[in-house]
C-alpha positions as CSV (number, residue, x, y, z in Angstrom):
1,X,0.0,0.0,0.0
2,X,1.1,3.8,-0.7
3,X,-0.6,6.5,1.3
4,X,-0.3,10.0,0.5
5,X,-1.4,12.6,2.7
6,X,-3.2,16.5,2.8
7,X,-3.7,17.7,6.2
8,X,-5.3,20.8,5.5
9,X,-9.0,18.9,4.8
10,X,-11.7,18.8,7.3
11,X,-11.7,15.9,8.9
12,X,-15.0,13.8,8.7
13,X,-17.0,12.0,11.8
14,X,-18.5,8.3,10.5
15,X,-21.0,6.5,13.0
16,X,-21.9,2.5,12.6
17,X,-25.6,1.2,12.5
18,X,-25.2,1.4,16.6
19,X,-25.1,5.2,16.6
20,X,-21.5,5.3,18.0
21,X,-18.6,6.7,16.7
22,X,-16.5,4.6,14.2
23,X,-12.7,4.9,13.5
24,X,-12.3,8.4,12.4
25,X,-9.9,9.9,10.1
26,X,-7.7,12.9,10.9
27,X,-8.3,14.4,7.8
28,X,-10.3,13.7,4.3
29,X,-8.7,10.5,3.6
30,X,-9.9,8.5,0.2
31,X,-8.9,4.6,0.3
32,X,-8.8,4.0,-3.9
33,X,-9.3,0.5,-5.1
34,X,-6.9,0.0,-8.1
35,X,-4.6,-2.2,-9.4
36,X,-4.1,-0.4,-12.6
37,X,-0.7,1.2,-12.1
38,X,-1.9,4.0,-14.8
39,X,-5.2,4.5,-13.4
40,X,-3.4,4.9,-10.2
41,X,-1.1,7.5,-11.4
42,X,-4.4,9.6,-12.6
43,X,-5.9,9.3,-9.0
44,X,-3.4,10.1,-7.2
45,X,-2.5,13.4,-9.4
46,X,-6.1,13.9,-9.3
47,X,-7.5,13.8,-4.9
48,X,-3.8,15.7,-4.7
49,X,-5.0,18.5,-6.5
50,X,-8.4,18.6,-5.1
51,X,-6.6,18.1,-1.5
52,X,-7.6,15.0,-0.2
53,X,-5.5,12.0,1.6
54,X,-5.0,8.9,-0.4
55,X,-4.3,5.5,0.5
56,X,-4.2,2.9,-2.2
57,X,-5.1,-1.2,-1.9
58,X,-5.3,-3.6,-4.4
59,X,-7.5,-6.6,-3.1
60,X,-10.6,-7.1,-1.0
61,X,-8.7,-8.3,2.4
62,X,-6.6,-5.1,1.8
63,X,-9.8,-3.1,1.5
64,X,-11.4,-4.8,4.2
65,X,-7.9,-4.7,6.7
66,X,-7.5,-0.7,5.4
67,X,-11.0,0.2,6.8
68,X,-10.8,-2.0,10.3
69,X,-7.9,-0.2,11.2
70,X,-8.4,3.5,10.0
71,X,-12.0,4.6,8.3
72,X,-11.9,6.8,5.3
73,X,-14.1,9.4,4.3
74,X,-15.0,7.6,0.7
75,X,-13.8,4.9,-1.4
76,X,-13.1,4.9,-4.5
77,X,-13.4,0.9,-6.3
78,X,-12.0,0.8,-10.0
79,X,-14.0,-1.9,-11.8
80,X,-11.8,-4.2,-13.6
81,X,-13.2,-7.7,-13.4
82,X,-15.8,-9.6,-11.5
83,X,-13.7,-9.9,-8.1
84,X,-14.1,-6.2,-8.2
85,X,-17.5,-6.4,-7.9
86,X,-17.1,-8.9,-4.9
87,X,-15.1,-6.0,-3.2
88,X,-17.5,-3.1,-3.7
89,X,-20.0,-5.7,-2.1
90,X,-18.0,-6.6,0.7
91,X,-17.3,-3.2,1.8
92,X,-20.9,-1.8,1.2
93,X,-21.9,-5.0,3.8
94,X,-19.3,-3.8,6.9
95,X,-19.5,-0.3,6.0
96,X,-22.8,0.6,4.6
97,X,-21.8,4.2,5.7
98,X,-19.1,5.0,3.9
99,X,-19.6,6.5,0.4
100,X,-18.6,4.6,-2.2
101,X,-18.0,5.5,-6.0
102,X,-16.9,3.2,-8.7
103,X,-14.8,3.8,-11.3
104,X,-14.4,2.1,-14.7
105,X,-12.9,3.0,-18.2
106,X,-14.9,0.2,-20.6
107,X,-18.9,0.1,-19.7
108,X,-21.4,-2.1,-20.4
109,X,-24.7,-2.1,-20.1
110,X,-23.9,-5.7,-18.4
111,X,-21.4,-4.3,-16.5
112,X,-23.8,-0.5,-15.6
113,X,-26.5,-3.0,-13.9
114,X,-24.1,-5.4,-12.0
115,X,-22.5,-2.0,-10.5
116,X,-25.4,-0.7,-9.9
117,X,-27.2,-3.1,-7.9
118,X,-24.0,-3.6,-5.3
119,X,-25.5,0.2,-4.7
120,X,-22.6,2.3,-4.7
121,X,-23.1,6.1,-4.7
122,X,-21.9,6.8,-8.0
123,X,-20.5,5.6,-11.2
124,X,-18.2,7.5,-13.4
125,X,-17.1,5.6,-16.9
126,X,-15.5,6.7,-19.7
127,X,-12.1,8.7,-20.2
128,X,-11.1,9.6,-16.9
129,X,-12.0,13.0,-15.9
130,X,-10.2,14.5,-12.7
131,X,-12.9,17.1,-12.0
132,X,-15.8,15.2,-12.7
133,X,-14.6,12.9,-9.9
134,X,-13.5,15.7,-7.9
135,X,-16.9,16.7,-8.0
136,X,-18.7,14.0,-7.2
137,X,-16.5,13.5,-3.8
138,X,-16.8,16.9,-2.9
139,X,-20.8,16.2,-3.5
140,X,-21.2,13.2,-1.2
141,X,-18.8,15.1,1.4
142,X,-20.1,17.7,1.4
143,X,-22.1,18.6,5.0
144,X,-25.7,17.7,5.5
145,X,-27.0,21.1,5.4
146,X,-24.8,21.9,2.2
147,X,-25.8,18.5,0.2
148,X,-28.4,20.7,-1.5
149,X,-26.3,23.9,-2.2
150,X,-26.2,25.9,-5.0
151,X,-23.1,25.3,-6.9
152,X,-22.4,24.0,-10.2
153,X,-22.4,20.1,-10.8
154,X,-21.0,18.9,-14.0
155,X,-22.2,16.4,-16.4
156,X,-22.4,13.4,-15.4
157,X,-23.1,9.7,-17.0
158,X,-27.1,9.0,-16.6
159,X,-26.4,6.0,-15.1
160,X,-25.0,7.5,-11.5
161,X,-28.5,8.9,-11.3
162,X,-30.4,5.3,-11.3
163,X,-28.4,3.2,-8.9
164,X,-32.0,2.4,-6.8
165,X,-33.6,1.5,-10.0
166,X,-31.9,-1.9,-10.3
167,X,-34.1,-3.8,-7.9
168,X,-37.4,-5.1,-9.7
169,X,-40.5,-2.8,-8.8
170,X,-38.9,-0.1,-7.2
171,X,-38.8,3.8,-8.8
172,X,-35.4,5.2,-9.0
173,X,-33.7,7.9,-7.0
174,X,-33.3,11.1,-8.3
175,X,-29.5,13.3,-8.2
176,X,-29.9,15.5,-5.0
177,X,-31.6,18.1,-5.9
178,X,-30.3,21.5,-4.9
179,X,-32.7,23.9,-2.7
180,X,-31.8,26.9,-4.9
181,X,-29.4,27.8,-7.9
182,X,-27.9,30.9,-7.7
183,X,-27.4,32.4,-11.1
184,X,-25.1,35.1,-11.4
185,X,-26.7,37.3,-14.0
186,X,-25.5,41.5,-14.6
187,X,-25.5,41.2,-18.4
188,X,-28.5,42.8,-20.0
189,X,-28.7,39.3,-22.5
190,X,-28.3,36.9,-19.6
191,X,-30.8,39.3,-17.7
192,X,-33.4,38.6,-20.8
193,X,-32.6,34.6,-20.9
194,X,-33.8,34.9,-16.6
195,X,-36.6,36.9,-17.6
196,X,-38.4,34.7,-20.6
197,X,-37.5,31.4,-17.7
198,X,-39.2,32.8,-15.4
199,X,-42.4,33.5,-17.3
200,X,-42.1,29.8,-19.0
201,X,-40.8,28.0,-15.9
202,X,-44.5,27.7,-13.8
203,X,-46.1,25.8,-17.3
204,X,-44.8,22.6,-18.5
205,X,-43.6,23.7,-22.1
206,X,-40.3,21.8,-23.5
207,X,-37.5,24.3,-23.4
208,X,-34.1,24.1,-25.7
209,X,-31.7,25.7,-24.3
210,X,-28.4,26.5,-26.8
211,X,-25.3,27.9,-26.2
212,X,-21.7,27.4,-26.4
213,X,-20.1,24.7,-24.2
214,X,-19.7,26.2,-20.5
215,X,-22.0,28.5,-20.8
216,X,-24.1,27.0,-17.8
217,X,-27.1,25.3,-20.0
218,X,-28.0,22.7,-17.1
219,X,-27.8,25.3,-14.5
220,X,-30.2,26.9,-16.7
221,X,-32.3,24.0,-16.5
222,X,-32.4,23.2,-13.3
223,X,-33.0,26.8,-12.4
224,X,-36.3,26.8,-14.6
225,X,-36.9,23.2,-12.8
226,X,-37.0,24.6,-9.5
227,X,-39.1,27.7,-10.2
228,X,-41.9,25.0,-11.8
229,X,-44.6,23.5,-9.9
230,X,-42.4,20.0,-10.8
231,X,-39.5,21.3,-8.3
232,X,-40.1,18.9,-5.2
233,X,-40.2,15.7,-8.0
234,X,-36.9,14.7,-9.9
235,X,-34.5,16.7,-12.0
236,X,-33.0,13.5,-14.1
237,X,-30.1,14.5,-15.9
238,X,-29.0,12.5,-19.3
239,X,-26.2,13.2,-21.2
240,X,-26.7,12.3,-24.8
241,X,-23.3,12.6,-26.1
242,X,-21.8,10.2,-23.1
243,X,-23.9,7.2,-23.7
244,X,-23.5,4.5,-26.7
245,X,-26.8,4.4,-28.6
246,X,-27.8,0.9,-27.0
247,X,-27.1,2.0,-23.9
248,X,-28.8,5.0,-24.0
249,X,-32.7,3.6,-24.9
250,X,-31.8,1.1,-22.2
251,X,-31.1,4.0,-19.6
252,X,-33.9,6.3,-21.1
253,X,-37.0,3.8,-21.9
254,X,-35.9,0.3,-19.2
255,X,-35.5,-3.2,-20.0
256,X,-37.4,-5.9,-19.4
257,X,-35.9,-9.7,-17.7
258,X,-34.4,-11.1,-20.6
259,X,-35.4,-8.8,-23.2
260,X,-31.0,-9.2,-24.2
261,X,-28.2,-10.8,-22.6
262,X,-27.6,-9.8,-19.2
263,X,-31.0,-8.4,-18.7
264,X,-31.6,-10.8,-15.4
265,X,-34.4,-8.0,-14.1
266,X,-36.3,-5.4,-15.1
267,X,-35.0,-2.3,-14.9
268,X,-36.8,0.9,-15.2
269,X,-35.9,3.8,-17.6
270,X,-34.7,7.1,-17.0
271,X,-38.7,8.7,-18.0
272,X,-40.0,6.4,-15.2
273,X,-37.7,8.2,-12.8
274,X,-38.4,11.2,-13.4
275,X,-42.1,10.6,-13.8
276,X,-44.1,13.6,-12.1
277,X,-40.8,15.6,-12.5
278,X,-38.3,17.1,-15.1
279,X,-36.0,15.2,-17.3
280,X,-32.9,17.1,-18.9
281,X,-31.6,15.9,-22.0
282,X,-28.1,17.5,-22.4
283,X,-26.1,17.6,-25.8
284,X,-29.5,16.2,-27.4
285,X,-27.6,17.1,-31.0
286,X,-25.4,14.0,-30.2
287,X,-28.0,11.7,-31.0
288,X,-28.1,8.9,-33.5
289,X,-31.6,10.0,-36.0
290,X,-32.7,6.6,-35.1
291,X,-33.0,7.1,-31.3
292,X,-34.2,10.6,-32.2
293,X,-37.2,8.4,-33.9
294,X,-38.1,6.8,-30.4
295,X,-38.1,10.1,-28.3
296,X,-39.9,11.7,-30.9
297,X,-42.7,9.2,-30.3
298,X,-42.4,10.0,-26.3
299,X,-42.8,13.4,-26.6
300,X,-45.5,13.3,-28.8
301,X,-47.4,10.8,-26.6
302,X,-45.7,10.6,-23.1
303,X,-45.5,7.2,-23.3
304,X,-43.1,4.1,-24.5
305,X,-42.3,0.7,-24.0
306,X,-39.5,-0.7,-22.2
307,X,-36.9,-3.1,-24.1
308,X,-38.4,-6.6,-24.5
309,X,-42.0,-5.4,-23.2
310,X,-45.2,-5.0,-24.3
311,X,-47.1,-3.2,-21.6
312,X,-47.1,0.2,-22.6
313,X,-45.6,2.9,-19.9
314,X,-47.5,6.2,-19.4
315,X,-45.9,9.1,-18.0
316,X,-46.0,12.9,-16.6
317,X,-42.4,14.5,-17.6
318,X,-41.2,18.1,-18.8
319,X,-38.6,18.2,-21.3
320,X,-36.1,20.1,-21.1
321,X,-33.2,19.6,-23.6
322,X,-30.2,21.7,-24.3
323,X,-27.1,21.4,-27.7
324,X,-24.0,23.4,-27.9
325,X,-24.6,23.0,-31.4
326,X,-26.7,24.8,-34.0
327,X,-30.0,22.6,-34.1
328,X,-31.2,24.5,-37.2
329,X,-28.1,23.8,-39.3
330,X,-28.0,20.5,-38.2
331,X,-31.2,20.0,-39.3
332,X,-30.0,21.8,-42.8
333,X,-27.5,18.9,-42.8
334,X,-29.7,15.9,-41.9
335,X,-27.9,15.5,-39.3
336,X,-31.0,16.1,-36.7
337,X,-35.0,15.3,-37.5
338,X,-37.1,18.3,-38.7
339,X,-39.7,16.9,-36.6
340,X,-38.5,16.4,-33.6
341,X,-36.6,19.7,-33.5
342,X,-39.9,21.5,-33.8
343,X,-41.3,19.1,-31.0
344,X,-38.5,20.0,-28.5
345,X,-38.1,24.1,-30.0
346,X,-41.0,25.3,-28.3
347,X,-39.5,27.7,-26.2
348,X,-35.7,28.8,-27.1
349,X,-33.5,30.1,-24.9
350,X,-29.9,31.1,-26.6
351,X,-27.3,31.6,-23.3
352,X,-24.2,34.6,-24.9
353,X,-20.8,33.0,-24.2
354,X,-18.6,34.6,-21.8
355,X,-17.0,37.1,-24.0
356,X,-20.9,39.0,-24.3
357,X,-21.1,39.1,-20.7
358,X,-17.7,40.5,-19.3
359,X,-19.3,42.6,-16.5
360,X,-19.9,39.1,-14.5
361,X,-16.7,37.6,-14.5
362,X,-15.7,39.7,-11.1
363,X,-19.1,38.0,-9.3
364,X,-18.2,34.5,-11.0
365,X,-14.8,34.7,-9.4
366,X,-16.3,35.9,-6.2
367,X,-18.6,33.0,-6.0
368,X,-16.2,30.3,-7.2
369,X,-13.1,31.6,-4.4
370,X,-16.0,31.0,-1.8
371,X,-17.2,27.7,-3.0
372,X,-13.8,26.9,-3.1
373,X,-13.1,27.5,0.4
374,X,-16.2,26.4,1.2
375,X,-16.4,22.7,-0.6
376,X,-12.5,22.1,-1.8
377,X,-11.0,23.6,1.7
378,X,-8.9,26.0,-0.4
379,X,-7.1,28.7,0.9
380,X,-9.2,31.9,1.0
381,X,-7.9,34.4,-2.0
382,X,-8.9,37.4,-3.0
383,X,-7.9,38.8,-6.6
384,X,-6.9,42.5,-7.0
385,X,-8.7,44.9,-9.4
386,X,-6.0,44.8,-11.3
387,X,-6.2,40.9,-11.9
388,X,-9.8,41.2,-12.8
389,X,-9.2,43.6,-15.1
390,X,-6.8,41.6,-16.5
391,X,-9.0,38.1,-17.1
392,X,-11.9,40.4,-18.2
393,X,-9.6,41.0,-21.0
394,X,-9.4,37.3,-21.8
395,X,-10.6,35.7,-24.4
396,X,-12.6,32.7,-22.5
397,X,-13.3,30.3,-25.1
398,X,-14.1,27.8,-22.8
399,X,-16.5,30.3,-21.5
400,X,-17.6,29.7,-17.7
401,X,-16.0,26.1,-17.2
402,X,-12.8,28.1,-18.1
403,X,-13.1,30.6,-15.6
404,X,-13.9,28.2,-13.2
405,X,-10.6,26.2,-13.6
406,X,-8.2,29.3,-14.3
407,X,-9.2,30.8,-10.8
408,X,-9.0,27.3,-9.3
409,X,-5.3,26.8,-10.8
410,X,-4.6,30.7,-9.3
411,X,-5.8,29.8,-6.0
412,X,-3.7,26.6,-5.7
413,X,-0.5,28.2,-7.0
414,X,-0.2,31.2,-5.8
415,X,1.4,32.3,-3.0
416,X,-0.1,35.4,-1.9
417,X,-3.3,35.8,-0.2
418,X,-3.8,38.5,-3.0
419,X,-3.7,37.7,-7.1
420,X,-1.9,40.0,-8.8
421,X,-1.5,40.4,-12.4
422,X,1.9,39.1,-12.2
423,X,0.4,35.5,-10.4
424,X,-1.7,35.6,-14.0
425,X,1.4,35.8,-16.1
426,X,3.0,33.2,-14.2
427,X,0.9,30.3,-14.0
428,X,-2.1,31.0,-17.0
429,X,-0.6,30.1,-20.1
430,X,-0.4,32.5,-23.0
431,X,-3.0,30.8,-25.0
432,X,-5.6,31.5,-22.5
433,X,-4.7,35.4,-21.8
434,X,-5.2,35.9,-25.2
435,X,-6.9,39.3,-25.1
436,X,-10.0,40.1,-27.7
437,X,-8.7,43.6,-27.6
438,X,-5.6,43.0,-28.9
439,X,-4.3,45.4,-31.8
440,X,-3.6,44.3,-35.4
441,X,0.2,45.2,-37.1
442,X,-0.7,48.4,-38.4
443,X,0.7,47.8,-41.3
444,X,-2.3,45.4,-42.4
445,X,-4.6,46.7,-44.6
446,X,-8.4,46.2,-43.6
447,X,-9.2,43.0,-46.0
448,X,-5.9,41.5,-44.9
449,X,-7.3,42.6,-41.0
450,X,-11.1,40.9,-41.7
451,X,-9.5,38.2,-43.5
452,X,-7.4,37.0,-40.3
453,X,-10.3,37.7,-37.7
454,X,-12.8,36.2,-39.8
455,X,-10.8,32.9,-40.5
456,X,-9.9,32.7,-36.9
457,X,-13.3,32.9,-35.6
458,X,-14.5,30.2,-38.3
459,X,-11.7,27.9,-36.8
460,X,-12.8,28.7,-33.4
461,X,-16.3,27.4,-34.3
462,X,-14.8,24.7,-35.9
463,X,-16.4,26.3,-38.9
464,X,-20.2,26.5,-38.5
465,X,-21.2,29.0,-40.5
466,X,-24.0,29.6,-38.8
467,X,-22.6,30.5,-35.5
468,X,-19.8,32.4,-36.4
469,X,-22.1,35.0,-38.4
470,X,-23.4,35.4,-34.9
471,X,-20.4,36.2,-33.7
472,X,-19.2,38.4,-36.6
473,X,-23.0,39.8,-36.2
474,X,-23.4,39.3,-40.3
475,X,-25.7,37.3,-42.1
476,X,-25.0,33.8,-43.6
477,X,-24.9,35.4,-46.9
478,X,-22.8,38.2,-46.1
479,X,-20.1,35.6,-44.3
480,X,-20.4,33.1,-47.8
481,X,-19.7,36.4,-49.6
482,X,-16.6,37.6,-48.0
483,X,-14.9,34.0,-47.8
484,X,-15.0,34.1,-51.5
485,X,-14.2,37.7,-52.0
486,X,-11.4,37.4,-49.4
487,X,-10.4,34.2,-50.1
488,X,-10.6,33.3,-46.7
489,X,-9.1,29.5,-46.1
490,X,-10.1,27.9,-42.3
C-alpha cells in the first residue's frame, strides 16, 4: 500500500448502525481500489489536487484490513473484473456508511447493472475525468446542510442517477436536488434569458436551451426546474453525447428480464424516474436519427415501452433539452429530425458566451473563491482589481468552465493571499490570456485585418457557418460572400 497525505481537509465524523462513533480519520482521507498502475497514477495526481489523503489497496482483504484499522471518508473501487465487484460488495456489507463511488474506463450495459445493484453512490465511466470525480466527492462530502447547495455540478453519466432502479418494482432515486441555484446574471442578454425562464418556468412547455459549451445550459435547466410546480419531484439529468446508442434507450425507456443478454431484471428507464418531474436531455444534438425516432414518439405521446416489453408505460415528464450546437443547421444537414426539432423548439433560450457578458466575471470569481473555500477547503484568495481587469480582457473560449478552472489553478499556485496580475502571467498560459482587444500590425490593410479575424473565428467554431455569423454579427450570406471575396481559407 502507498498513502499520501493533505492535512489541510476537514476531517470527517463516520457512525456504525449502533449510533457510536466509528474509526475516524484525521483528515479527508480516500482509500482508492486500483490495481491499474496508470489509473493509479491519474488518481493520485487527481484527490492531490483537489486536496484530499489517499491510500491505495489492491485486493478485497486489503480493502477490508484498510478500513478495520483506520476509516476513510470515501472509497473509490476501480472496476476491472468480477472480483471487483465482490469488493465493492464486501465493503458496502461492513460499511454501509461509507460512500462509495466506482470507477471504470470500458462500460457495459452488463457491467452498468451489475455495478449498480452492489449500490454504490456513483458511477463514473469513460475517459477519466479528474474534476468530474472531484466533483462528485466533494458532492457526497459535502455537509448535511450543504448537500443541496447551489453550486455547479457537471455532467455526469445517466447511469449514476439510477443506482435504486436496479431492484425489480422499485422507482429510482433522483440526483440531489439542490434547494436553490444561484445564477449570477449582470449582463442585459443573460438578464433577458432569466426573464423569458421565469415566465415559462411555472407551465410545463419543453424548453431548448443553446449555447456554447460552458456557458451553464444545465444550470439553466435546473433553475427553470425549480421555479416550476415540478420542483419537489426529480431533475433526471442525461447526457446524450456520453452514452452508446444501446445503452442510451436502455437508460432512457428500461429493459425488461431477458429482453437481451444480461438483462436478469427489469430495470426501469430514466422517464420512469423522473415521472411527475423534469427530465434534462443535455447535448440532445449528439443523438443517433434513429434514437431521435423513439423520443420523438415519447414526446409526442408521453409514453413508450421498455426493451423486451409489451405493456405500454404512461408518463408525466417536462422536457427540457439543451445542444451546444446549432440545431437548425443540423437540421440543414440531416444530421437532426425536422420533426423532432420542432417538438422540443417550443421555447428557445440562446445563453451569450462569456466574452458578451464580461461585466460578470468579477461576481463569477467571487462566487467560485467562496465555493472553493467552502467545498474544496482552499485557501481563502482574493484577486486584485487589477487581476480582474486583467482576465476580463481574456478571451474565454471555454466560457464559464474556463473561468472556473483558471481561478481554481490561481488559488492553488499562488502564494499570496492576493492575485496580482503578475500571479496571472505566471501560471495562465499564453494561449488562455489571449486578449479580444488586442491590436492588429498596423501595417495590415483592412481585408488583410477581416481576413485573419474572420478565419480565426470560423476555426474557433470549428467552422459552423451559422454561428460564427453570430459572432461576426453578419448574415449567412454576407459571411459566404466575404470568404469568397477574401479568399478566406479555415
Amino acid at each position: 500500500m502507498s498513502l499520501q497525505k493533505n492535512t489541510s481537509a476537514e476531517a470527517l465524523i463516520s457512525r456504525d448502525e449502533t449510533g457510536e462513533a466509528a474509526a475516524q480519520p484525521t483528515e479527508t482521507d480516500v482509500l482508492v481500489v486500483n490495481r491499474d498502475p496508470e489509473v493509479r497514477i491519474l488518481l493520485n495526481k487527481a484527490l492531490f489536487a483537489g486536496n484530499y489523503g489517499s491510500t491505495f489497496v489492491s485486493s478485497a482483504e486489503e480493502t477490508l484490513a484498510s478500513l478495520r484499522r483506520r476509516a476513510a471518508s470515501a472509497v473509490i473501487a476501480c472496476v476491472e473484473n468480477p472480483e471487483s465487484l465482490m469488493t465493492i460488495q464486501a465493503l458496502r456489507s461492513e460499511f454501509p456508511q461509507i460512500p462509495v463511488i466506482a470507477f471504470s474506463r470500458f462500460a457495459t450495459p452488463d457491467l452498468v447493472r451489475d455495478v449498480m445493484r452492489c449500490r454504490v453512490d456513483d458511477f463514473i465511466f469513460g475517459t477519466f475525468n479528474g474534476r468530474r470525480l472531484l466533483t462528485c466527492l466533494n458532492e457526497l462530502l459535502r455537509p448535511a446542510e450543504e448537500s443541496v447547495g447551489g453550486g455547479p455540478r457537471l455532467d455526469m453519466p445517466a447511469a449514476t442517477r439510477q443506482r435504486d432502479a436496479v431492484e425489480e418494482g422499485r422507482s429510482a432515486s433522483p440526483s440531489r436536488r439542490r434547494a436553490s441555484v444561484e445564477i449570477i446574471c449582470e449582463n442585459q442578454k443573460m438578464q433577458r434569458v432569466l426573464e423569458i425562464a421565469g415566465k415559462i418556468a411555472p407551465t410545463d412547455s419543453t424548453v431548448l436551451i443553446q449555447g456554447e459549451s460552458g456557458t451553464g445550459k444545465e444550470i439553466v435547466a435546473r433553475w427553470i426546474h425549480e421555479h416550476s410546480h415540478r420542483a419537489g419531484k426529480a431533475f433526471v439529468e442525461v447526457n446524450c453525447g456520453a452514452l452508446p446508442e444501446n445503452l442510451l434507450e436502455s437508460q432512457l425507456f428500461g429493459h425488461e428480464k431477458g429482453s437481451f443478454t444480461g438483462a436478469v431484471q427489469r430495470q426501469l428507464g430514466l422517464f420512469e424516474v423522473s415521472d411527475g418531474g423534469t427530465i434534462f436531455l443535455d447535448e440532445i444534438g449528439e443523438m443517433s436519427l434513429d434514437m431521435q425516432v423513439k423520443l420523438l414518439r415519447v414526446l409526442q405521446s408521453q409514453e413508450f415501452r421498455r426493451i423486451g416489453g409489451s405493456h405500454v408505460v404512461r408518463v408525466n415528464v417536462r422536457v427540457l433539452a439543451a445542444s451546444n450546437r446549432d440545431l437548425k443547421e443540423e437540421v440543414q444537414e440531416g444530421r437532426f429530425r425536422t420533426d423532432l426539432f420542432y417538438r422540443i423548439n417550443v421555447i428557445t433560450l440562446e445563453l451569450p458566451p462569456l466574452r458578451e457578458r464580461r461585466e460578470e466575471i468579477p461576481s463569477l470569481i467571487g462566487n467560485f473563491c467562496e465555493r472553493f473555500t467552502r467545498e474544496k477547503g482552499l485557501p481563502r484568495r482574493s484577486f486584485s482589481p487589477a487581476a480582474i481587469e486583467t482576465l476580463q480582457k481574456c478571451a474565454w473560449e471555454g466560457n464559464v468552465r474556463e473561468l472556473e478552472n483558471t481561478v481554481e489553478r490561481l488559488i492553488l499556485l499562488s502564494s499570496g493571499e492576493t492575485i496580482e496580475p503578475e500571479d496571472i502571467e505566471e501560471h495562465i498560459p499564453s494561449g488562455t490570456r489571449l486578449a479580444l482587444d488586442s491590436s492588429f500590425s498596423p501595417q495590415l490593410s483592412l481585408d488583410e485585418v477581416k481576413r485573419i479575424h474572420i478565419a480565426r473565428v470560423l476555426r474557433e467554431n470549428g467552422g459552423n457557418k451559422m454561428r460564427s455569423a453570430r459572432i461576426l454579427k453578419i448574415n449567412v450570406k454576407t459571411l459566404y460572400n466575404l470568404i469568397r471575396s477574401l479568399d478566406i481559407t479555415y
